[in-house]
C-alpha positions as CSV (number, residue, x, y, z in Angstrom):
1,X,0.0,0.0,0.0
2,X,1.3,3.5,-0.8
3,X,2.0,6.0,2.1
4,X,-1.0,8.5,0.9
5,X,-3.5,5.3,1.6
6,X,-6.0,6.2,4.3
7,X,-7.0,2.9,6.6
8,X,-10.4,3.2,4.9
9,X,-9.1,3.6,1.7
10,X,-6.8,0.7,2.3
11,X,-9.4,-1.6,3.6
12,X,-11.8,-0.3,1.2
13,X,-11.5,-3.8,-1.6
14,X,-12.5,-5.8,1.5
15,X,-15.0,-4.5,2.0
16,X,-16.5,-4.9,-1.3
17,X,-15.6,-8.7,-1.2
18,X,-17.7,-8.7,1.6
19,X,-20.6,-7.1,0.0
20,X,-20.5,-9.4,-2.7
21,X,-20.7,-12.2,-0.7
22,X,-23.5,-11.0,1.4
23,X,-25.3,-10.2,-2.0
24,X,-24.4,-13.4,-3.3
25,X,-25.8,-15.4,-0.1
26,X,-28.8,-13.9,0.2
27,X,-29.6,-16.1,2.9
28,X,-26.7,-15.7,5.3
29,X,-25.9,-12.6,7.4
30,X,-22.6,-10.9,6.3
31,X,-21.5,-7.5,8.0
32,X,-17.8,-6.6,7.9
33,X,-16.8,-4.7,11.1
34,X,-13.4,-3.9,13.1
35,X,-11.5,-0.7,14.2
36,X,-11.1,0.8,10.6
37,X,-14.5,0.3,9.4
38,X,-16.2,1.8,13.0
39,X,-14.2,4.6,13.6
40,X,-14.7,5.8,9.3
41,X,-18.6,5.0,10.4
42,X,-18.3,7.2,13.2
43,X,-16.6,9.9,11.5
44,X,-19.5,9.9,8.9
45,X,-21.7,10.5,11.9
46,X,-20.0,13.3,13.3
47,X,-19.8,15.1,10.2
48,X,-23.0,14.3,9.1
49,X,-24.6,15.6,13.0
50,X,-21.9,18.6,12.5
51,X,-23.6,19.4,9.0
52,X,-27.3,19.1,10.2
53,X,-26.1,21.4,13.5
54,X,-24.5,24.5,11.5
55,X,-27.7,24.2,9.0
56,X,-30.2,24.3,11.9
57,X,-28.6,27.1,14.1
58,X,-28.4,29.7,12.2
59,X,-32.0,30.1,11.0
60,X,-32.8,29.3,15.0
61,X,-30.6,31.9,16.0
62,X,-32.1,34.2,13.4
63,X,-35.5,34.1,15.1
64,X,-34.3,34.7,18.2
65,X,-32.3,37.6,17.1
66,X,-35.7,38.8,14.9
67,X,-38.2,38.8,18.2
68,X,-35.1,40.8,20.1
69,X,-34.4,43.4,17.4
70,X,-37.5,43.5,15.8
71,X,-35.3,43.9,12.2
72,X,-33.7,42.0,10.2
73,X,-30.7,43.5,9.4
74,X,-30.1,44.4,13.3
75,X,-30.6,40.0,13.5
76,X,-28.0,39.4,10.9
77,X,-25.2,41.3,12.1
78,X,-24.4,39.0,15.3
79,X,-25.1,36.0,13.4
80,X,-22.2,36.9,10.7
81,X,-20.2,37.7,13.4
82,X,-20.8,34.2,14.7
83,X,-20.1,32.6,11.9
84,X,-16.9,34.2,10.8
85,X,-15.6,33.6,14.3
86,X,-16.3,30.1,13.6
87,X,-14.7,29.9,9.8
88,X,-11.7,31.7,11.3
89,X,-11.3,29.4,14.0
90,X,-10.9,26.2,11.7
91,X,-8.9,28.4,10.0
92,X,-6.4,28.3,13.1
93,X,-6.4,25.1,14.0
94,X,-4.7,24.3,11.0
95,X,-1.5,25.4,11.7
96,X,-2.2,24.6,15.2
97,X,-3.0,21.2,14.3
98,X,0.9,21.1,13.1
99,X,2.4,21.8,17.1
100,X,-0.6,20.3,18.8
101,X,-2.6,16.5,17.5
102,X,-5.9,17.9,17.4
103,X,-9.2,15.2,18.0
104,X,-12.0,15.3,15.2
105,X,-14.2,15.6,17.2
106,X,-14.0,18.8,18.6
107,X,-15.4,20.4,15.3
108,X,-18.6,20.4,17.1
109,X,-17.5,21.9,19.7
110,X,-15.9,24.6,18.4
111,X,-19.3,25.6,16.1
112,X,-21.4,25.0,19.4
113,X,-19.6,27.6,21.5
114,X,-18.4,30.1,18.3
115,X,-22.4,30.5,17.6
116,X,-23.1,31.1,21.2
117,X,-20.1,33.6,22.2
118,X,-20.3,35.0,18.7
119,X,-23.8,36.1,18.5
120,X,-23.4,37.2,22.9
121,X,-20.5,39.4,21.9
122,X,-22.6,41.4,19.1
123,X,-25.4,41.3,20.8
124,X,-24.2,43.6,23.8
125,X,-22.9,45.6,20.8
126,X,-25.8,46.5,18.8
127,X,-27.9,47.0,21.9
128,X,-26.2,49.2,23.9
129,X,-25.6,51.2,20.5
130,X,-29.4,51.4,20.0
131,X,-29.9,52.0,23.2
132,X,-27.6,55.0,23.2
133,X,-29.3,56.4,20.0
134,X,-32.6,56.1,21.6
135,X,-31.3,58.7,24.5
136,X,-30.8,61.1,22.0
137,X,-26.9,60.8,20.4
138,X,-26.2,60.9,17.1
139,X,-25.1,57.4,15.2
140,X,-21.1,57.8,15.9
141,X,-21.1,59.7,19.0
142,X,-23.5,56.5,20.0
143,X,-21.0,54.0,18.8
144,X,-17.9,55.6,20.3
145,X,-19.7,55.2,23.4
146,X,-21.0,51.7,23.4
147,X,-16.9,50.6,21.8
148,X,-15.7,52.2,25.5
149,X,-18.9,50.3,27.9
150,X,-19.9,47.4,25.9
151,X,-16.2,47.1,24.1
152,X,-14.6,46.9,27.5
153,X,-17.0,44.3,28.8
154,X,-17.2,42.0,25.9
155,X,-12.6,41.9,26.2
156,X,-13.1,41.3,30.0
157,X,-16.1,38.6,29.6
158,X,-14.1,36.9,26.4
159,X,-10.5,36.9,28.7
160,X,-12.2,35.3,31.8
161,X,-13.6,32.5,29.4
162,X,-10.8,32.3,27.4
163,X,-8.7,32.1,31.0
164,X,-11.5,29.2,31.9
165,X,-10.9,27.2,28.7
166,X,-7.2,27.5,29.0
167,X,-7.5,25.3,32.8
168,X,-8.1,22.2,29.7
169,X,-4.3,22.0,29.2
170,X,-3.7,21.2,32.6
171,X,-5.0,17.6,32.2
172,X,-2.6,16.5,30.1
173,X,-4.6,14.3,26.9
174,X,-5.2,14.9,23.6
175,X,-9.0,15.4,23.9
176,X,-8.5,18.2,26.5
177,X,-5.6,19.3,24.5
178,X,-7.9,19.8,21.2
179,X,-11.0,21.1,23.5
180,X,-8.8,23.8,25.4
181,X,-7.2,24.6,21.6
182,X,-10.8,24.6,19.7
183,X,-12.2,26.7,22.2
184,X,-9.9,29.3,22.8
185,X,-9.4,30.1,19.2
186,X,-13.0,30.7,18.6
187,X,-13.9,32.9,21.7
188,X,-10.5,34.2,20.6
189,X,-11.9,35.2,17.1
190,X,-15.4,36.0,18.4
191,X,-13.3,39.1,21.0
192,X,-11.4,40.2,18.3
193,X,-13.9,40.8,15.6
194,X,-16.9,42.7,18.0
195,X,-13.6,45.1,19.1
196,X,-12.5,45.4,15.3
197,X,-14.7,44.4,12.6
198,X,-17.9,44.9,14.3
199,X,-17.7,48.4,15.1
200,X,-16.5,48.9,11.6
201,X,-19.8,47.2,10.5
202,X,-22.2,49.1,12.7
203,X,-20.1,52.6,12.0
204,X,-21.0,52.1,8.1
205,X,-24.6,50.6,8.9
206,X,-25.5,53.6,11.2
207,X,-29.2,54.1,11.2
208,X,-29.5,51.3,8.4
209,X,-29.5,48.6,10.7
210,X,-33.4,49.6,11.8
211,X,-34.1,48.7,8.1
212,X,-36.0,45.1,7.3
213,X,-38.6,46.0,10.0
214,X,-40.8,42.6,10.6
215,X,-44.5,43.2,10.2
216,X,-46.2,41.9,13.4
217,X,-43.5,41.0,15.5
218,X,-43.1,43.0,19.1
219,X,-40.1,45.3,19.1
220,X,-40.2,44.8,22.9
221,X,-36.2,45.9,23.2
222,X,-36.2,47.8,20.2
223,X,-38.6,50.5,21.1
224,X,-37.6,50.9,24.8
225,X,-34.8,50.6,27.0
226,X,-35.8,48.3,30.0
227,X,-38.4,45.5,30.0
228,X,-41.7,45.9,31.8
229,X,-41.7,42.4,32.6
230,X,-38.2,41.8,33.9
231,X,-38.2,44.8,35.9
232,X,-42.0,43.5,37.4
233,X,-39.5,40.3,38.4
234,X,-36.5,42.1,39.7
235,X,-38.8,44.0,41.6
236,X,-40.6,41.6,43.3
237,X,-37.5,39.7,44.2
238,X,-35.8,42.8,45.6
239,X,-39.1,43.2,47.7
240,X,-38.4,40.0,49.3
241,X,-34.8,39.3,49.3
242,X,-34.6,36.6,51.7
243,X,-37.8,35.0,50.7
244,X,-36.3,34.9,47.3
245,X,-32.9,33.8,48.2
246,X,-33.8,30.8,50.2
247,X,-36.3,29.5,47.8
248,X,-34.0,29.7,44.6
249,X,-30.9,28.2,46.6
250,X,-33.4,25.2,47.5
251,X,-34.3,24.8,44.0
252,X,-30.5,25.0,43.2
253,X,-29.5,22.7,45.5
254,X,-32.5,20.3,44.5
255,X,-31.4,20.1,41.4
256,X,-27.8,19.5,42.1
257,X,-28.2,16.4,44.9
258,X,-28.9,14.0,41.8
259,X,-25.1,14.9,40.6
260,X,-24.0,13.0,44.1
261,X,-24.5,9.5,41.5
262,X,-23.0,11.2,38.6
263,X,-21.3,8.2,37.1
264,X,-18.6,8.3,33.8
265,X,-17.7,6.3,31.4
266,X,-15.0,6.6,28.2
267,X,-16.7,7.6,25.2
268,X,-16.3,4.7,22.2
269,X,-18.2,3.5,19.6
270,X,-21.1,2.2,22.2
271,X,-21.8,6.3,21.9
272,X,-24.0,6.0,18.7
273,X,-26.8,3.9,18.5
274,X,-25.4,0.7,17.0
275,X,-29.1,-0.3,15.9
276,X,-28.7,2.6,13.0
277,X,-24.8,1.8,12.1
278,X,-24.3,-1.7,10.4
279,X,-20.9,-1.5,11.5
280,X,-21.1,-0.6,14.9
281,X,-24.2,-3.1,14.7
282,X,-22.0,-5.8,14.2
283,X,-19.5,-4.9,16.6
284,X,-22.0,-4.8,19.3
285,X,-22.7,-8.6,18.1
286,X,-19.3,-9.7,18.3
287,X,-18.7,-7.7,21.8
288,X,-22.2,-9.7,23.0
289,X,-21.1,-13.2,21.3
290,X,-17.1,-13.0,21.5
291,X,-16.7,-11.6,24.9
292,X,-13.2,-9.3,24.5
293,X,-12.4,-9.7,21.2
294,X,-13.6,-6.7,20.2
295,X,-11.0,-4.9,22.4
296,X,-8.5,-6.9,23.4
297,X,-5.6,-5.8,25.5
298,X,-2.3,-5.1,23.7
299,X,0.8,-6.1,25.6
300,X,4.1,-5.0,23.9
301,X,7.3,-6.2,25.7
302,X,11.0,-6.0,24.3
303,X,14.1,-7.5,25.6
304,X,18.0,-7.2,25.5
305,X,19.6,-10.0,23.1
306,X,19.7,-12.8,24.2
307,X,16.6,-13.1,26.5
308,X,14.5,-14.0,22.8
309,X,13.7,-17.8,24.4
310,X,13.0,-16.1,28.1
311,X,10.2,-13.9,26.4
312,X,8.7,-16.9,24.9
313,X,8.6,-18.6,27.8
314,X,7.4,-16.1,30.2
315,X,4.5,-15.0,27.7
316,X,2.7,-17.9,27.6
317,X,2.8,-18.4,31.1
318,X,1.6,-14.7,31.1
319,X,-1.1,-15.8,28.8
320,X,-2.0,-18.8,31.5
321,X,-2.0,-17.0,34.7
322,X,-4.3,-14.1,32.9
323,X,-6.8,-17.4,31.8
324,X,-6.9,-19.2,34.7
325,X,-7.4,-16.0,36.9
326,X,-10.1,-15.1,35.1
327,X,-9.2,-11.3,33.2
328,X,-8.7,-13.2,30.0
329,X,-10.4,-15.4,27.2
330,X,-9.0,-17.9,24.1
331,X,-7.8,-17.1,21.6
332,X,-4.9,-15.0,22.6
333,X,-2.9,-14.0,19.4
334,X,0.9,-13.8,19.9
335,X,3.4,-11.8,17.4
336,X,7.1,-11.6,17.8
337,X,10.2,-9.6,15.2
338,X,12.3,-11.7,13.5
339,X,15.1,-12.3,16.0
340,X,12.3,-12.6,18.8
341,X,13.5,-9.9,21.1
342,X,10.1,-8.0,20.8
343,X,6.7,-9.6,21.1
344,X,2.8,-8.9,21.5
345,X,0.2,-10.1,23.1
346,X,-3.7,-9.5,22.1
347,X,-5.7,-10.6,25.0
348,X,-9.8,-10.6,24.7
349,X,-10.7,-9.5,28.2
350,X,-13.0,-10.7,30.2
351,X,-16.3,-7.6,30.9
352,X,-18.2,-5.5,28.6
353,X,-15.0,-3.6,27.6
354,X,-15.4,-0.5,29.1
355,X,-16.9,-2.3,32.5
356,X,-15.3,-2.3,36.4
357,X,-14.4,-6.4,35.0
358,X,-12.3,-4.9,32.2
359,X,-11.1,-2.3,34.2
360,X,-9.7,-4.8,36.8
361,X,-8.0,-7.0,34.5
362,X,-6.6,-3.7,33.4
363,X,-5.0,-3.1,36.7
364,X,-4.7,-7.1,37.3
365,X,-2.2,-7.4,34.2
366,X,0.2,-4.3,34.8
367,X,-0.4,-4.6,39.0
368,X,0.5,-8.4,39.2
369,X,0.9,-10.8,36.1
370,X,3.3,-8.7,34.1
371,X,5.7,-8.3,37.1
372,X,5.5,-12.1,37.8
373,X,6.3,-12.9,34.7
374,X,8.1,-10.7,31.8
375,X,9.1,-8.2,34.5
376,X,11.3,-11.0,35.8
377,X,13.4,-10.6,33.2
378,X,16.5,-8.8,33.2
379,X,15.8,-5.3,31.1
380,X,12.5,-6.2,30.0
381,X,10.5,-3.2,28.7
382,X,6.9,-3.8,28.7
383,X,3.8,-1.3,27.7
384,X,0.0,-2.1,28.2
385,X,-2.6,0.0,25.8
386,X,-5.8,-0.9,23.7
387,X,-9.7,0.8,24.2
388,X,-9.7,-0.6,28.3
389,X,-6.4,0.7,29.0
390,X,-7.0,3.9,27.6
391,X,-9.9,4.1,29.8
392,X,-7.9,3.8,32.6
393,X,-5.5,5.3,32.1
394,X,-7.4,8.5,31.2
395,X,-9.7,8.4,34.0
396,X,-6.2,8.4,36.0
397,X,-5.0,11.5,34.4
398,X,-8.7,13.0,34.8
399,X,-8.5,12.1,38.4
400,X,-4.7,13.7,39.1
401,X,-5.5,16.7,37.1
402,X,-8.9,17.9,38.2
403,X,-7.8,19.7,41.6
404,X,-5.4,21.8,39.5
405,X,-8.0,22.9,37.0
406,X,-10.6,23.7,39.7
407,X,-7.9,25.9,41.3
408,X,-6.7,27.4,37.9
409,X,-10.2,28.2,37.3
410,X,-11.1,29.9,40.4
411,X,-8.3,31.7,41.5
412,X,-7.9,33.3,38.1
413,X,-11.1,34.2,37.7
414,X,-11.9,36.0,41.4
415,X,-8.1,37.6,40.7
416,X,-9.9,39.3,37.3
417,X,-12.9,40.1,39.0
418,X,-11.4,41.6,41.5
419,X,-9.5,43.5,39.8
420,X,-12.1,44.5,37.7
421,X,-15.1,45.5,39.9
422,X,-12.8,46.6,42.8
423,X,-14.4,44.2,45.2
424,X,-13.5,41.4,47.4
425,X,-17.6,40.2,47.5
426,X,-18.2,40.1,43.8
427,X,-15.7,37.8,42.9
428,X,-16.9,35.4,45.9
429,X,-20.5,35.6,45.0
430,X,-19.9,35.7,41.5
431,X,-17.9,31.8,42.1
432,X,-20.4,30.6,44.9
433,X,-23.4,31.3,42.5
434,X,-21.5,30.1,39.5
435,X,-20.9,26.5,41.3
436,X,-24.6,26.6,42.0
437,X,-25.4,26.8,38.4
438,X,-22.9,24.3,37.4
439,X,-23.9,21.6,40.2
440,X,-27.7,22.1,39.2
441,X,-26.9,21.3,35.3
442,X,-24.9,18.5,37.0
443,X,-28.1,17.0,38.3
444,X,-30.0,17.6,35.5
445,X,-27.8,15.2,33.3
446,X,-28.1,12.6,35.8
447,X,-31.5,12.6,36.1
448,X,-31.6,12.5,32.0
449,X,-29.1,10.4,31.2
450,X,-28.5,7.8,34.0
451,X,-32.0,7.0,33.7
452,X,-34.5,5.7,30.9
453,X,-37.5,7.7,31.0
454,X,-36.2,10.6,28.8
455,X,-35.0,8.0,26.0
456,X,-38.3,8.2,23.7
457,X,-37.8,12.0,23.9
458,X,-34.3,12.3,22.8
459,X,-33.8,9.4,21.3
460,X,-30.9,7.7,22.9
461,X,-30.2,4.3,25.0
462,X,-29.1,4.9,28.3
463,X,-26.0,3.5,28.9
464,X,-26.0,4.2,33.2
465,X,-23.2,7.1,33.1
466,X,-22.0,10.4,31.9
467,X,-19.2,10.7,29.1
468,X,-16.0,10.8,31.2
469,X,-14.6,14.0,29.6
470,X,-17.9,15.5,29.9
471,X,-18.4,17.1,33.6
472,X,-15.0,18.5,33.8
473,X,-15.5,20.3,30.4
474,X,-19.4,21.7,31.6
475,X,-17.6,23.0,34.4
476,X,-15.5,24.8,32.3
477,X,-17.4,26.1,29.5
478,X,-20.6,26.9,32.3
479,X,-17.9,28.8,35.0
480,X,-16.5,31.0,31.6
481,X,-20.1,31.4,29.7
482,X,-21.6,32.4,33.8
483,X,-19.3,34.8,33.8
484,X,-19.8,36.1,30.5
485,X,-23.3,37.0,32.0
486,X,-22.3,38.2,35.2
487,X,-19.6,40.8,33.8
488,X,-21.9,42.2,31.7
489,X,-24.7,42.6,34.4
490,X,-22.2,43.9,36.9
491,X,-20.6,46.2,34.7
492,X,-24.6,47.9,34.2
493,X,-25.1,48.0,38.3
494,X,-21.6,49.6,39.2
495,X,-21.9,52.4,36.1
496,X,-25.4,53.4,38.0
497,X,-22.9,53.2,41.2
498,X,-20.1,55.6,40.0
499,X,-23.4,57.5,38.6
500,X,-24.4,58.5,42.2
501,X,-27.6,55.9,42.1
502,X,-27.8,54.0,45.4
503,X,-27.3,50.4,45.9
504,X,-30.4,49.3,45.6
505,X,-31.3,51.4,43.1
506,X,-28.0,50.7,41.0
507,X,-29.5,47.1,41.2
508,X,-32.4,47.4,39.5
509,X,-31.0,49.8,37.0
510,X,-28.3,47.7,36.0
511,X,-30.1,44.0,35.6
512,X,-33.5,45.9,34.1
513,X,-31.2,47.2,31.7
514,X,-28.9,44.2,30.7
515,X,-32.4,42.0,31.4
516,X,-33.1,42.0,27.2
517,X,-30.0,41.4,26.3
518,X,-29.2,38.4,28.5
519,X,-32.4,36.9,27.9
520,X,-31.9,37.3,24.3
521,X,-28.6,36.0,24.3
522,X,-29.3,33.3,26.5
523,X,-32.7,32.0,24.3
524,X,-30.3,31.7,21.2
525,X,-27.1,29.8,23.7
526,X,-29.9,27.8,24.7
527,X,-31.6,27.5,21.0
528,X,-28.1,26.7,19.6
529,X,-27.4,23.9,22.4
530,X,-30.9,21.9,22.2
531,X,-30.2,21.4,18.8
532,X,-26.7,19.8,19.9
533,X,-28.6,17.6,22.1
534,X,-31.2,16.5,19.4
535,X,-28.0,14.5,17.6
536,X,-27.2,11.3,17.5
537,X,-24.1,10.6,19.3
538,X,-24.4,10.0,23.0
539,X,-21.2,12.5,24.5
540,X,-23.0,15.7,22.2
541,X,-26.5,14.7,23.2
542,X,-25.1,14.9,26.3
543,X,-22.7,17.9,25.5
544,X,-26.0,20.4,24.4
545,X,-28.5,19.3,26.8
546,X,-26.4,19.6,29.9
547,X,-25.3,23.6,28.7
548,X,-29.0,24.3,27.7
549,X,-29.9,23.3,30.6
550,X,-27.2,25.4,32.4
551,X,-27.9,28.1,30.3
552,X,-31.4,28.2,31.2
553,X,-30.8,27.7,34.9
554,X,-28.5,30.7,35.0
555,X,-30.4,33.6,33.3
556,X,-33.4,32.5,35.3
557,X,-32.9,31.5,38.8
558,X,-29.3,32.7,38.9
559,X,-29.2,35.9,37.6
560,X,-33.2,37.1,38.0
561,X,-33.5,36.0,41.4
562,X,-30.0,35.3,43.2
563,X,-28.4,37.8,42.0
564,X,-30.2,40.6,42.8
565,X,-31.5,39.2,45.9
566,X,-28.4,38.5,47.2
567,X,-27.0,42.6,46.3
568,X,-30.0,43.8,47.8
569,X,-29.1,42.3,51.1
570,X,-25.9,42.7,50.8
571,X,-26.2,46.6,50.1
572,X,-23.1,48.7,49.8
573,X,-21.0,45.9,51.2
574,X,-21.0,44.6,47.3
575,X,-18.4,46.8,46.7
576,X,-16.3,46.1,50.2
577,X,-12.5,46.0,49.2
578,X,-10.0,45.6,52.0
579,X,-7.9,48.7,53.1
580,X,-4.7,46.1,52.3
581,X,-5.8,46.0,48.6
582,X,-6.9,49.9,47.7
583,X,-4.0,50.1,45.9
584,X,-5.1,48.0,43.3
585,X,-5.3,50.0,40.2
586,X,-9.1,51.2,38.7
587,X,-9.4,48.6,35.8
588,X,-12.8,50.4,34.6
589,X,-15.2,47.7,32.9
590,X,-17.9,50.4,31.9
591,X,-16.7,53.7,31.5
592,X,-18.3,55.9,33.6
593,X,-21.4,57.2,32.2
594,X,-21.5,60.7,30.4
595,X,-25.0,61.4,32.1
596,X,-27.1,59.7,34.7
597,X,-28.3,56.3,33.4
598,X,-32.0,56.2,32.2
């Protein structure tokens, strides 16, 4: 075979035998299966779920975006922006891709999150700019204001995700690798063009973008600064602070006790539905009627010269102790070089393959039968890998890197809080009410996915447990996109501070404001996401509903009813910064207002 072949290319006449056999038998059942022909079946899948996402999202984001703005062309301004964030980020990971192996499957990804930062970041763009034409200033006096409020926000919101994404590297695989790289270059491109291109766009628009005016649909944020109905909520809550805190921190907390029985499990082929793939149908046979042989353990041992008969020796007794302890089945297929000093052992497993029995023969054969038998011999190298031992051996690296990413995360993210707000309590509440969010999603994709009742309506077969990579990257993406939210709401309630409002009454300014705009953003996040979670693969079905459902969670219970409950009891102590840390230079988010906020 020449270099250039791809495996499926290379496999490819098999294949057809196969066919023509089936077709020539029609009587007999014939499938053709194996690592080659799965993984080109799944990559068909992904692309073929990646192609059906990007066609759906836009025209759902364009409805959104139509019922916020009222107008069409106002609607189409953050959805280019989205998607040329997106194009330029597969742009980057090509020559990325050349420094760092990058997995397939975070093309998903990377269009889930460009099309919801994207459209967040022009969103706060064109409405503040409206909204500081409607209180009177011309088009570019209106734009130079919103570049120094909303510009600021939008580079402080997309740093502290961008600083959130970046905790992925600290695990140490390639599928964090390629999800800390995929993300960052898309929030990365979605910051740069709402600071560069976007006011460009918006500067040559100028009162153009009102044109394309939608017969019958309410112009609710078009036509007036604050919404009646959100500032009816906020000011209900803020009547009854502690009634309102306690009740949304029991629902919170409700929500996040079923994430106590979060369970994982490594994503494979098991994470499509095997009943619609007639290769991964036929795998699933063999796994049920060939117990291991569809991922067998590799063991790869070398030896000084010399030692050639030693390794013969001491694999087979390898390959007896694994059989008659029970980790192991027959056939086991043994390959050695030429001059026998390097051998391999392919051992069907006992277990389900990615089961606590496979996981323990795992640990049995590196623990105990390797050590008692080629590790006897002198200089003996000997390696372990195959679908199981990955498993394990990236749950370990999960495992040792989680407490470093948890602290990465929070540390940096109260330090650029702090230093942006000026305040010791906003960074603390801000993390404490960001955790709530994120264990309350937790529970939600517990309840969904560990169990069966919500099969029939997303289509999927339980499978008991939550993709492995999966929690650590909602806590992530959730802790960076919660903050996105929370900068720009703070940023509102501390310009009607240095304004001269008072605390409470900065309050309800700043989230009456800002209530259109995150509700708006967070109806096309969580439009964007559902439609992730209607696909077919099991880790992004599991992927969209569990940040749809964060989404939702946040810009309802967190932000309209936690939020400004807790800064209404909390008064002017929001803004408490110790006398030690004064010093710490003004970092303004929102420049202070030219006239009073209205």
């Amino acid at each position: 075979m020449g270099s250039s072949s791809s495996p499926a290319t290379a496999t490819q006449p098999v294949r057809d035998k196969i066919l023509a056999a089936a077709g020539a038998h029609p009587g007999v059942t014939i499938e053709e299966t194996g690592e080659v022909t799965a993984s080109d079946a799944r990559d068909k899948s992904v692309s073929d779920d990646l192609q059906r996402a990007e066609i759906l999202s836009v025209p759902v984001t364009l409805f959104v975006l139509l019922f916020a703005f009222g107008a069409a062309v106002a609607a189409a301004v953050p959805v280019l922006l989205a998607l040329t964030a997106v194009a330029a980020a597969f742009g980057l990971l090509g020559p990325i891709s050349q420094a760092i192996p990058i997995d397939d499957s975070v093309r998903t990804v990377l269009v889930l999150i460009g099309m919801a930062v994207g459209v967040d970041y022009a969103l706060f763009y064109v409405m503040r700019s409206r909204e500081e034409r409607r209180r009177g200033r011309p088009p570019h006096e209106a734009l130079e204001r919103t570049i120094r409020t909303s510009g600021r926000t939008v580079i402080v919101s997309g740093t502290t995700v961008i600083i959130a994404m970046a905790a992925m590297f600290l695990i140490r695989t390639k599928v964090f690798d390629s999800l800390a790289v995929a993300t960052i270059s898309v929030v990365a491109c979605a910051v740069a063009g709402s600071v560069t291109v976007l006011p460009g766009v918006l500067e040559l628009l100028g009162r153009k973008i009102d044109r394309g005016r939608i017969p019958f649909l309410p112009h609710l944020h078009t036509d007036r600064t604050h919404s009646h109905f959100w500032a009816a909520v906020i000011g209900r809550v803020l009547r009854r602070p502690v009634v309102s805190c306690v009740l949304a921190t029991a629902l919170l907390v409700g929500l996040a006790i079923p994430a106590l029985w979060l369970k994982v499990s490594t994503p494979s082929d098991n994470t499509l539905s095997p009943q619609n793939i007639p290769a991964l149908r036929a795998l699933d046979d063999v796994r049920r009627d060939f117990p291991g042989a569809a991922e067998p353990a590799k063991l790869v041992a070398t030896v000084p010269a010399g030692h050639a008969s030693e390794l013969r020796q001491q694999g087979r007794r390898l390959e007896q102790l694994a059989i008659a302890r029970g980790i192991a089945h027959r056939p086991v297929i043994e390959t050695s070089n030429d001059d026998g000093t390097g051998a391999a052992l392919f051992l069907p497993l006992t277990g389900a393959g990615n089961n606590k029995a496979s996981r323990h023969a795992i640990s049995t054969l590196r623990d105990d039968l390797i050590p008692r038998t080629i590790g006897l011999i002198p200089g003996a190298s000997t390696a372990v890998t195959g679908d199981v031992a990955e498993d394990v051996d990236f749950t370990r690296q999960l495992k040792h890197g989680l407490p470093y990413v948890l602290a990465f995360v929070l540390l940096l993210a109260f330090g650029l809080l702090l230093f942006a707000f000026r305040s010791i309590v906003v960074p603390l509440k801000a993390i404490v009410l960001n955790l709530l969010s994120v264990g309350a999603s937790y529970g939600v994709l517990v309840l969904v996915f560990q169990h069966h009742w919500a099969e029939p309506l997303l289509g999927f077969t339980s499978n008991g447990a939550i993709i492995s990579w999966l929690p650590l990257f909602l806590f992530v993406v959730l802790f960076g996109l919660s903050m996105d939210y929370h900068v720009f709401i703070l940023s509102r309630v501390r310009e009607g501070v240095d304004a001269g409002m008072s605390s409470d009454d900065a309050v309800r300014y700043g989230i009456t404001a800002t209530a259109g705009v995150v509700t708006s953003a967070a109806l096309v996040m969580f439009g964007v996401f559902s439609i992730f979670g209607s696909l077919s693969s099991l880790d992004v079905k599991q992927a969209g509903v569990g940040l749809a459902a964060a989404v939702l969670i946040d810009a309802t219970i967190v932000r309209a009813v936690l939020l400004p409950a807790s800064m209404k009891l909390l008064g002017d102590w929001n803004w408490y910064l110790p006398r030690a840390l004064q010093r710490l230079p003004r970092a303004e988010v929102e420049s202070p207002p030219a006239q009073d906020p209205a």
